[in-house]
C-alpha positions as YAML, in Angstrom:
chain: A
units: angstrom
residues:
- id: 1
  name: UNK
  ca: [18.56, 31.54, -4.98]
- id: 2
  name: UNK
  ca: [14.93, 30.76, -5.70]
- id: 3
  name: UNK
  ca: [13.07, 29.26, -2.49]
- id: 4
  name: UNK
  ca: [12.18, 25.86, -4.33]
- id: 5
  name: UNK
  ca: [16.34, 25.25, -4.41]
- id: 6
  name: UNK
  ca: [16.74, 25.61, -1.03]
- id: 7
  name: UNK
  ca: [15.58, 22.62, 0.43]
- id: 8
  name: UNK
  ca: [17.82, 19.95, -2.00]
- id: 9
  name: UNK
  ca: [20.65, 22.36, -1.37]
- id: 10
  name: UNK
  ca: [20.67, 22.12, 2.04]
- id: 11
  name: UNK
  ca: [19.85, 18.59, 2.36]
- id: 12
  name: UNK
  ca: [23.35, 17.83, -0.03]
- id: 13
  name: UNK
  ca: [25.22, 20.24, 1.89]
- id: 14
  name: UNK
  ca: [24.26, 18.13, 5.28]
- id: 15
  name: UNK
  ca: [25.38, 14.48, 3.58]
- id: 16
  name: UNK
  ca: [29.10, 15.23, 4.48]
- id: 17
  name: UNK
  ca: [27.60, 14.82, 7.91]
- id: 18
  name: UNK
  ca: [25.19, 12.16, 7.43]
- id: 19
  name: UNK
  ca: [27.84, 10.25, 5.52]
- id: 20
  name: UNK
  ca: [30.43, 10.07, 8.65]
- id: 21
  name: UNK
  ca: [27.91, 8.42, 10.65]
- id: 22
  name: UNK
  ca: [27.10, 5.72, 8.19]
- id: 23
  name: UNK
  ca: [29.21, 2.48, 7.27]
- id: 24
  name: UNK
  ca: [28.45, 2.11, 3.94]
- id: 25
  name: UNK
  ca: [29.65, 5.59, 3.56]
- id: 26
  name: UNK
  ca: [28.57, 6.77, -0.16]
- id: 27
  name: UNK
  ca: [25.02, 5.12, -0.26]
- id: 28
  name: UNK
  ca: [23.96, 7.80, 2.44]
- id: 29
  name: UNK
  ca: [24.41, 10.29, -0.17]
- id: 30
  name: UNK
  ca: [22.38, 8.28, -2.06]
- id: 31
  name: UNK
  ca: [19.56, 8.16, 0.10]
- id: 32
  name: UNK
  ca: [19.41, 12.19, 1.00]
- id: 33
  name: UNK
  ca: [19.30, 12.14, -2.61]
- id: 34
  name: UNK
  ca: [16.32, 9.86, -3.10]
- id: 35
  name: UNK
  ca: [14.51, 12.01, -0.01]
- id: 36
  name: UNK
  ca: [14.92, 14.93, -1.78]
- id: 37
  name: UNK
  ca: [13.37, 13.38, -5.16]
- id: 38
  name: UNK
  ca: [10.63, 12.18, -3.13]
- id: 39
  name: UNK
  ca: [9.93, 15.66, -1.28]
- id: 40
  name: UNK
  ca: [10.04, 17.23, -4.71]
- id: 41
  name: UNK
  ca: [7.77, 15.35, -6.22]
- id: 42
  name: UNK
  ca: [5.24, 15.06, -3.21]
- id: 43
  name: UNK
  ca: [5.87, 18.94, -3.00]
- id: 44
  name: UNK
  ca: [5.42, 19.82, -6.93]
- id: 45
  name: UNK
  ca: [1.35, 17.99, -6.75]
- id: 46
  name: UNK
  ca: [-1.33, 20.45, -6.38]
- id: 47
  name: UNK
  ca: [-2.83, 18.33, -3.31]
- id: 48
  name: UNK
  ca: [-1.19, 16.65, -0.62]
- id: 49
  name: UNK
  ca: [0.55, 13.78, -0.83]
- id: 50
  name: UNK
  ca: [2.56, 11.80, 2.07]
- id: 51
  name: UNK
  ca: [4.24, 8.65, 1.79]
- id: 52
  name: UNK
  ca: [6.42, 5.75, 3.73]
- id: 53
  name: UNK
  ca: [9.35, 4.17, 2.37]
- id: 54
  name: UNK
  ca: [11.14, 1.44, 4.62]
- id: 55
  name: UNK
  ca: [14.03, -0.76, 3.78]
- id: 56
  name: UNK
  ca: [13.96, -3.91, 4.92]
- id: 57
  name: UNK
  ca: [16.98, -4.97, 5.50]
- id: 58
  name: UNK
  ca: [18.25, -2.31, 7.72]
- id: 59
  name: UNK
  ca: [14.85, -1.08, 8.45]
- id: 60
  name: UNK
  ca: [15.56, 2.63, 7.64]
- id: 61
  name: UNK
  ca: [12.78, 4.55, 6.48]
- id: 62
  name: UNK
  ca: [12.04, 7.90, 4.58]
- id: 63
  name: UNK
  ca: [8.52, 9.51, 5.54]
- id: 64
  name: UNK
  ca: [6.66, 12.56, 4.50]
- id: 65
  name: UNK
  ca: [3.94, 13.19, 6.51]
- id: 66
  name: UNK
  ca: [3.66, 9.57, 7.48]
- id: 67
  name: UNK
  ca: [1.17, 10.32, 10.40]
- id: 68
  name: UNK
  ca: [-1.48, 11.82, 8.69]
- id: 69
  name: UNK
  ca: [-4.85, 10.72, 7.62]
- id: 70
  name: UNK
  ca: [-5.72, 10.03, 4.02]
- id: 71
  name: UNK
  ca: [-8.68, 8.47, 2.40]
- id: 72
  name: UNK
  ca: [-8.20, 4.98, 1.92]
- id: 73
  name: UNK
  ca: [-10.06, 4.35, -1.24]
- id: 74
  name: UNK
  ca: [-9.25, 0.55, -2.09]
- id: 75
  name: UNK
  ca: [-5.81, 0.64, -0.55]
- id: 76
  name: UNK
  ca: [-7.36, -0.49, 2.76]
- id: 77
  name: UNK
  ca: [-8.74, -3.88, 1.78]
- id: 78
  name: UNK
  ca: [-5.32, -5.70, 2.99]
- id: 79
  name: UNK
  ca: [-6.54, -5.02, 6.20]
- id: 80
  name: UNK
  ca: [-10.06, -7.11, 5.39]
- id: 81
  name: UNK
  ca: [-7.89, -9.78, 3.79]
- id: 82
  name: UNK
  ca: [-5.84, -10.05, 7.16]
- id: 83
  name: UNK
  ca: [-8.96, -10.12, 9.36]
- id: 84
  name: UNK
  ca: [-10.48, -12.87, 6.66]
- id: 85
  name: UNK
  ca: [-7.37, -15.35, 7.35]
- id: 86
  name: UNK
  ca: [-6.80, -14.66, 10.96]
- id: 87
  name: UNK
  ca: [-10.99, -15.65, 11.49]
- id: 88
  name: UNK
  ca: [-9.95, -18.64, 9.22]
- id: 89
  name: UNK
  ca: [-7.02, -19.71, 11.74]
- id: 90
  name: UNK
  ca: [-9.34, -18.93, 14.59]
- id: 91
  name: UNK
  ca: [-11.98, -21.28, 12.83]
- id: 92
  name: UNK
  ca: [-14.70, -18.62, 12.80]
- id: 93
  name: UNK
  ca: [-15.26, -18.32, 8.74]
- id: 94
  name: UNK
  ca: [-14.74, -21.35, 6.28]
- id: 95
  name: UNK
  ca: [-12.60, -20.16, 3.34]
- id: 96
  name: UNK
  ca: [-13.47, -22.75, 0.94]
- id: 97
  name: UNK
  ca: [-17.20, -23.16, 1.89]
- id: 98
  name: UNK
  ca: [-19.68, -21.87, -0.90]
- id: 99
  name: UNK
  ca: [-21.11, -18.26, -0.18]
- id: 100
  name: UNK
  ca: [-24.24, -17.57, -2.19]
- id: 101
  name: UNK
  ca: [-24.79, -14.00, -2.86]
- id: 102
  name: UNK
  ca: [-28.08, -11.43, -3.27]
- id: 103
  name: UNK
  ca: [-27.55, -10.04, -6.85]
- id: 104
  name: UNK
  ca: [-29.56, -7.01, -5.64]
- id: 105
  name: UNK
  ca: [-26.56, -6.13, -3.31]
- id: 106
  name: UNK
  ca: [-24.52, -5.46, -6.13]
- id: 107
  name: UNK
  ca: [-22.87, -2.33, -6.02]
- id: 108
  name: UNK
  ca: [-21.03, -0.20, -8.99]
- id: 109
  name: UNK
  ca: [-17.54, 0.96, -9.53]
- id: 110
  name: UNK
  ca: [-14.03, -1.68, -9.97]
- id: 111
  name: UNK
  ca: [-14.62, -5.49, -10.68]
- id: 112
  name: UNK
  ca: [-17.03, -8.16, -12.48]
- id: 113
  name: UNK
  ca: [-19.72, -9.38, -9.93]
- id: 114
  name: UNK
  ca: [-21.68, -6.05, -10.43]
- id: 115
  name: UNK
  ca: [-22.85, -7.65, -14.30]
- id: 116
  name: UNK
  ca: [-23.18, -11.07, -12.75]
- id: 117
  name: UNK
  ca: [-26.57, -12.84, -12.34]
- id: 118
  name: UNK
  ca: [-26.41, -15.01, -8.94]
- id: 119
  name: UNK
  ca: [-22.66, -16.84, -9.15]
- id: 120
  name: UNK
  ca: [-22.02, -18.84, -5.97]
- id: 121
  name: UNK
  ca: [-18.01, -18.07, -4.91]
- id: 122
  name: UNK
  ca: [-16.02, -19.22, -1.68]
- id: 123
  name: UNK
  ca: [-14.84, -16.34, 0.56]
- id: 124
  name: UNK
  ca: [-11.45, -17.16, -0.82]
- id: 125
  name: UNK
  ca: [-12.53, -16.14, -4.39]
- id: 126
  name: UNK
  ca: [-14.34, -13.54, -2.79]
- id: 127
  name: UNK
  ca: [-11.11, -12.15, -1.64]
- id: 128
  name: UNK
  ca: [-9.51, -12.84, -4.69]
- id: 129
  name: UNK
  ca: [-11.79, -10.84, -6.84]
- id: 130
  name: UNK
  ca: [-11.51, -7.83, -3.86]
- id: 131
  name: UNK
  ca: [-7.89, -8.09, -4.08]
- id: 132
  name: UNK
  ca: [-6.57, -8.24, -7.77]
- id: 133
  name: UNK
  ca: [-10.12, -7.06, -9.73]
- id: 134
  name: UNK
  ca: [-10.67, -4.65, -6.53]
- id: 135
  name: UNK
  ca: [-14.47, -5.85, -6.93]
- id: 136
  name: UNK
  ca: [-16.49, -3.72, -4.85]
- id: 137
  name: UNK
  ca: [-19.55, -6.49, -4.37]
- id: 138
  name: UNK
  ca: [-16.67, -9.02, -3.46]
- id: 139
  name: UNK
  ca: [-15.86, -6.31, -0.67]
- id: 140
  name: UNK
  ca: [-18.37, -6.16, 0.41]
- id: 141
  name: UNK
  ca: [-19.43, -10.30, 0.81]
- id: 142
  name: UNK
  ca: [-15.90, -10.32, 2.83]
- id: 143
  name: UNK
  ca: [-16.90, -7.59, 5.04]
- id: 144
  name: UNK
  ca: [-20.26, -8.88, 6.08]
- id: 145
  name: UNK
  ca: [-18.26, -12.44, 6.31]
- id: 146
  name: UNK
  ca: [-15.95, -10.93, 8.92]
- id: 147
  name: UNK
  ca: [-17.41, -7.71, 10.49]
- id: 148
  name: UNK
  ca: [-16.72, -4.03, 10.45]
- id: 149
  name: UNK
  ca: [-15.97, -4.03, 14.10]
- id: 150
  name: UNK
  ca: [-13.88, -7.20, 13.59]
- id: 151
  name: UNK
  ca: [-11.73, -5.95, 11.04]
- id: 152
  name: UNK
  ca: [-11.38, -2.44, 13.24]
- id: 153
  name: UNK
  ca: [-10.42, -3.70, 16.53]
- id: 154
  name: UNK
  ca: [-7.92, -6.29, 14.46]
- id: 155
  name: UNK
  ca: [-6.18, -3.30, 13.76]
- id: 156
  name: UNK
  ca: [-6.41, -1.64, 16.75]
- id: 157
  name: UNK
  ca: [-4.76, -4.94, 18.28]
- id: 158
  name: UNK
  ca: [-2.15, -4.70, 16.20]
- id: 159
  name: UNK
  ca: [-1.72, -1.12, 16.76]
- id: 160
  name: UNK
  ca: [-3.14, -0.09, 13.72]
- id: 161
  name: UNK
  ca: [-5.95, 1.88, 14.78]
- id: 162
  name: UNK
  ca: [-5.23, 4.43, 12.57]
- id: 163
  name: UNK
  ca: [-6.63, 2.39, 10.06]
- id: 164
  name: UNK
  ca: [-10.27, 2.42, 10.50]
- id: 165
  name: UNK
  ca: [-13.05, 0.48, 8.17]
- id: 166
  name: UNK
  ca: [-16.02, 2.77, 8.86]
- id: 167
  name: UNK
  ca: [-18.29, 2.05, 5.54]
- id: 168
  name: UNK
  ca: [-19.19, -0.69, 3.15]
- id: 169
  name: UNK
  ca: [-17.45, -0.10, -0.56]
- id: 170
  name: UNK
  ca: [-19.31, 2.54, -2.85]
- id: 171
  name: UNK
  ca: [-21.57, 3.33, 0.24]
- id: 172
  name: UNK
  ca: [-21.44, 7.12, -1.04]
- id: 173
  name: UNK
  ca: [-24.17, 8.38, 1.59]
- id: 174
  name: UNK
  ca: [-21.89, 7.03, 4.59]
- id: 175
  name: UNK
  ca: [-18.91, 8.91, 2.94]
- id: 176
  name: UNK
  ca: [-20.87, 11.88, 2.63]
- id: 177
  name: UNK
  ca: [-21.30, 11.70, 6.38]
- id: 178
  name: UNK
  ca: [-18.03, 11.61, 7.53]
- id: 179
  name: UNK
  ca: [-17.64, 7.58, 7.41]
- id: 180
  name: UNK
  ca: [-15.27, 7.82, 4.99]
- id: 181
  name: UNK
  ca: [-12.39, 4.78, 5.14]
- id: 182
  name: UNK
  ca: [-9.06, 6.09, 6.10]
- id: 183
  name: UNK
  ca: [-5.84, 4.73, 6.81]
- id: 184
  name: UNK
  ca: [-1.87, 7.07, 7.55]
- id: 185
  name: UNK
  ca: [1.09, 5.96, 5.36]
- id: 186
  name: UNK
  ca: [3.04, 4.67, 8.26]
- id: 187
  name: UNK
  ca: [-0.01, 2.50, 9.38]
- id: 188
  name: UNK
  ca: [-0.27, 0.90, 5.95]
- id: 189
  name: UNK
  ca: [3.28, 0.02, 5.87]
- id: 190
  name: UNK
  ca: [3.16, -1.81, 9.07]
- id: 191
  name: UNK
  ca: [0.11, -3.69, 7.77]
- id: 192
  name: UNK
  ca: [2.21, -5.01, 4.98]
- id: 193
  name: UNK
  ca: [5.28, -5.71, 7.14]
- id: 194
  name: UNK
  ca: [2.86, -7.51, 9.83]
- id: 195
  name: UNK
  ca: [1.33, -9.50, 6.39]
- id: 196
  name: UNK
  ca: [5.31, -10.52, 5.26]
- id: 197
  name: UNK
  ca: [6.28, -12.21, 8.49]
- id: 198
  name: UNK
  ca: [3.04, -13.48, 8.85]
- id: 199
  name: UNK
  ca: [2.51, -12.13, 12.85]
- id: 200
  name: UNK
  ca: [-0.79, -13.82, 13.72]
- id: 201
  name: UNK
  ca: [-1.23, -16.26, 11.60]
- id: 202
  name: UNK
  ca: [-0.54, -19.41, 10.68]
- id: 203
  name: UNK
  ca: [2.19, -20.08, 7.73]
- id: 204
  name: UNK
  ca: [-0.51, -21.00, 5.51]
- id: 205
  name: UNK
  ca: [-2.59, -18.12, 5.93]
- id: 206
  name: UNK
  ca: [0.66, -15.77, 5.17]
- id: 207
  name: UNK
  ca: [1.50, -17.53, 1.92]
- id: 208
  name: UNK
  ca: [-2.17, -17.19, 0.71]
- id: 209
  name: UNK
  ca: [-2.13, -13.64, 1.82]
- id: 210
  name: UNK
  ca: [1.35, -12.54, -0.22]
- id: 211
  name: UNK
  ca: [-0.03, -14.69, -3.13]
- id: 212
  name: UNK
  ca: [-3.40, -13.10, -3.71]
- id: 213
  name: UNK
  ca: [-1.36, -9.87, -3.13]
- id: 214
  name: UNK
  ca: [0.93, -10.75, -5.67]
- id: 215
  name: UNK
  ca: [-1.21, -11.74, -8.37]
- id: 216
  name: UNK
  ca: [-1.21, -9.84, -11.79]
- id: 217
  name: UNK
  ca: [-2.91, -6.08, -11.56]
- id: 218
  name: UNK
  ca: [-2.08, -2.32, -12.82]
- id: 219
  name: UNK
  ca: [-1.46, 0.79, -10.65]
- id: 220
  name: UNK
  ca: [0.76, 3.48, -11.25]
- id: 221
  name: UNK
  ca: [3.34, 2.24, -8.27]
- id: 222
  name: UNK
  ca: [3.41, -1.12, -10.87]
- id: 223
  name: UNK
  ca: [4.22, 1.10, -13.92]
- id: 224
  name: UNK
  ca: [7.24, 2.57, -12.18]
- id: 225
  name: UNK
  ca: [8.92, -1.03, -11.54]
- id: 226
  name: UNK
  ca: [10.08, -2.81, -14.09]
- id: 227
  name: UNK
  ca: [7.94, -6.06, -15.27]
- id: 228
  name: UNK
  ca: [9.22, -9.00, -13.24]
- id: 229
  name: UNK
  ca: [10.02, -7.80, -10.23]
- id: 230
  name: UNK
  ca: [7.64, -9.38, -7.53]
- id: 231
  name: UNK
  ca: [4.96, -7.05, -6.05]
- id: 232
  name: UNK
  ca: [2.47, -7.90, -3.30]
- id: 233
  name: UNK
  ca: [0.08, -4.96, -3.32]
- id: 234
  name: UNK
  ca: [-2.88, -3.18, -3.61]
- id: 235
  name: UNK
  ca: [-3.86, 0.29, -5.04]
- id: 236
  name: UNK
  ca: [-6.68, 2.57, -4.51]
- id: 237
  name: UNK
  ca: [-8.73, 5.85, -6.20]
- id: 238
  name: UNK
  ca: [-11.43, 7.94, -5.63]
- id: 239
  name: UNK
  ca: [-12.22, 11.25, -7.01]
- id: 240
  name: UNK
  ca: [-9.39, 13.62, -5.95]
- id: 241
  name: UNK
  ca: [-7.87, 10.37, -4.05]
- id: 242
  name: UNK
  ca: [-4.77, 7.90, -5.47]
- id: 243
  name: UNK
  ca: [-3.03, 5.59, -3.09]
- id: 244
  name: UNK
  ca: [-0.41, 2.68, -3.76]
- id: 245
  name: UNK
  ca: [1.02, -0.02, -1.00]
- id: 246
  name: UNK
  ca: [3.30, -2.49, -1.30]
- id: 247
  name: UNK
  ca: [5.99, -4.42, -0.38]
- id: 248
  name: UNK
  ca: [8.63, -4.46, -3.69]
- id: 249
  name: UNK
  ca: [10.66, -7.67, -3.60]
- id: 250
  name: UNK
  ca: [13.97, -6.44, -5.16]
- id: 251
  name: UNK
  ca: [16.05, -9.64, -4.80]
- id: 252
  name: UNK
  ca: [18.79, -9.30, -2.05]
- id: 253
  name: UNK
  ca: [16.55, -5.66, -0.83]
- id: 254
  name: UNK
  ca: [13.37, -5.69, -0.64]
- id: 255
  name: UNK
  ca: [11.34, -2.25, 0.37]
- id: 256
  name: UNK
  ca: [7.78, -1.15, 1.68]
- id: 257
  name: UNK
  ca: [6.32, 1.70, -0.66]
- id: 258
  name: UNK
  ca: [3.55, 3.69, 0.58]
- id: 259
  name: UNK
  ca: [2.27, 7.02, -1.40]
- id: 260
  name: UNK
  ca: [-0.84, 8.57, -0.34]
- id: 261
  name: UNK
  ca: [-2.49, 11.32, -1.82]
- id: 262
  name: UNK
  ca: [-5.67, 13.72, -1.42]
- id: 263
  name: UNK
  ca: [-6.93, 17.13, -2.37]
- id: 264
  name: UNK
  ca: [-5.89, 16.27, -5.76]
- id: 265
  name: UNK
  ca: [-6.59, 19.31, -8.18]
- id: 266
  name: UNK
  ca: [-6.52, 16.52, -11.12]
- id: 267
  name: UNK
  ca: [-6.57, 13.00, -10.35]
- id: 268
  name: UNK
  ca: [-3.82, 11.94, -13.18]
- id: 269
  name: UNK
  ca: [-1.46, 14.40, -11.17]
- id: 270
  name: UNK
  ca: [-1.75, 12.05, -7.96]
- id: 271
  name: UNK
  ca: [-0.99, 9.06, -10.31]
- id: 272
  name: UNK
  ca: [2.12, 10.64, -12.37]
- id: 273
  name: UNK
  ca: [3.74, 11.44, -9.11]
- id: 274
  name: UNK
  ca: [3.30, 8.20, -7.12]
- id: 275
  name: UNK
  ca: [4.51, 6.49, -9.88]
- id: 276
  name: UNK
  ca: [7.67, 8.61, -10.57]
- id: 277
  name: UNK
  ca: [8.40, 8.65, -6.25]
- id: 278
  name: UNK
  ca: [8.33, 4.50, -7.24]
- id: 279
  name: UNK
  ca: [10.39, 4.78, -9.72]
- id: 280
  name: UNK
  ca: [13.06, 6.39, -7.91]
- id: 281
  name: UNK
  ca: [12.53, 4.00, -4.67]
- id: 282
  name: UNK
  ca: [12.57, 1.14, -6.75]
- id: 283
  name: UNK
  ca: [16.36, 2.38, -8.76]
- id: 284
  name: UNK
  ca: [17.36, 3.17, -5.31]
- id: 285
  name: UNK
  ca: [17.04, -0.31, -3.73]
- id: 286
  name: UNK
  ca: [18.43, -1.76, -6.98]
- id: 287
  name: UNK
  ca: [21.39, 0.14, -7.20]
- id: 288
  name: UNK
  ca: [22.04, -0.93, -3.28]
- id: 289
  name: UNK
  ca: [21.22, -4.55, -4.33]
- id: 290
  name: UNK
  ca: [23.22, -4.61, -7.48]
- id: 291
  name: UNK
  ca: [26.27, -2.79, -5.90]
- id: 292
  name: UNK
  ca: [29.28, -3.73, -3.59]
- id: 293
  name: UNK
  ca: [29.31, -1.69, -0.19]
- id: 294
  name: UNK
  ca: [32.16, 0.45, -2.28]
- id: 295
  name: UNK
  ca: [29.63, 1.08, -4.94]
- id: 296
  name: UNK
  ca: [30.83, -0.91, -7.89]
- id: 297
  name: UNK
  ca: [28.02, -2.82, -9.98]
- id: 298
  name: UNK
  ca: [28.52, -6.41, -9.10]
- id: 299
  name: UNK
  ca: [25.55, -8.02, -10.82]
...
């Protein structure tokens, strides 16, 4: 038997086991099935690549190096957009107030306000743009808004300090020493989870949050779910980087998708596999919500 067999042999020939201890009996299978797609495809990329996969109604969870540390890239500006509304609900920023911005602070890569002249935004377009255009200027207004430190020891008081904020976007020089913006699968996920119930903030905040999230944008976690389905999420790349979060409203079983990856030999490699490991989450969690508990297709 070749060596790259043995793992998805052995991991059917423990669901027998697995299956006893479960209620729902055959979906187990099911899910030792969709861990061993994912661990294929994570291990087949020349680079590393973890991931977190939670379902949300029974809160089980299927993690590849879930604790590790990844580059960020754009994936981590959730965690601006929660420390933008909580300061909002704590009165210390004005959402809707006009925020004039220094043209010569542009700065290159993702989004419009780079071949702008001097437009005059609110934060909450600001956040807008960051979020669904993944403008780096608009980052970068929202940052300065809120604070580095602020949006850091947020996180840490959520016990998130894995995800840490430690340069301004396209801030190459600070990346170059070591300030690079980084962020574990696991930590992400909780983000998103703490962002869907809305801990911290106000109801208002939450729905503006999972709305901006929501909005209309392309990533390859997107192409693997059919067109439709609602998405709140936000993607990320950098050379040798791709990272995709979200939380996948499947009605009746909605899932948190995580995929990380770095070390990336070729960058479209890192794409092709998040977005086949979200394919097979997302025809997972649809089979379960599609399906009686004896595994006939109800719907």
């Amino acid at each position: 038997m070749k060596p790259a067999a043995i793992i998805p042999v052995l991991a059917l020939l423990s669901a027998p086991a697995l299956i006893a201890q479960q209620p729902e009996g055959g979906a187990a299978l099911l899910r030792v099935r969709l861990a061993d797609r994912l661990e294929r495809l994570a291990r087949d990329v020349d680079g590393v690549m973890g991931y977190t996969v939670i379902d949300l109604t029974t809160g089980e969870r299927i993690d590849r190096l879930a604790s590790a540390t990844f580059p960020t890239a754009s994936s981590i500006k959730p965690a601006i957009l929660y420390e933008l509304f909580k300061q909002s609900d704590e009165g210390r920023v004005k959402l809707d107030a006009p925020v004039p911005w220094d043209a010569k602070r542009a700065v290159g890569g993702s989004g419009v306000l780079f071949g702008l002249s001097n437009p005059t935004l609110s934060l909450r377009d600001y956040a807008t743009l960051m979020i669904v255009l993944s403008d780096n200027t608009a980052t970068n207004v929202v940052i300065d808004a809120v604070g580095m430190d602020r949006v850091n020891a947020r996180m840490q008081s959520l016990g998130l300090g894995d995800i840490r904020l430690r340069r301004r976007m396209m801030d190459l020089e600070a990346a170059r020493q070591g300030h690079e913006n980084v962020a574990t699968p696991a930590a992400l996920a909780r983000l998103l989870m703490i962002i869907d119930k809305g801990e911290g903030v106000t109801a208002a905040s939450r729905e503006a949050m999972l709305s901006t999230l929501k909005k209309g944008k392309t990533s390859p976690m997107l192409r693997g779910i059919p067109p439709g389905v609602p998405v709140a999420s936000k993607p990320g790349d950098l050379d040798a980087v791709r990272a995709d979060a979200g939380i996948v409203y499947v009605p009746g079983r909605p899932y948190v998708f995580v995929a990380m990856t770095s070390w990336l030999q070729k960058d479209e490699d890192g794409e092709r596999a998040i977005e086949e490991a979200s394919r097979a989450a997302y025809q997972y969690f649809e089979r379960l919500a599609s399906s009686s508990e004896y595994g006939r297709k109800v719907r």
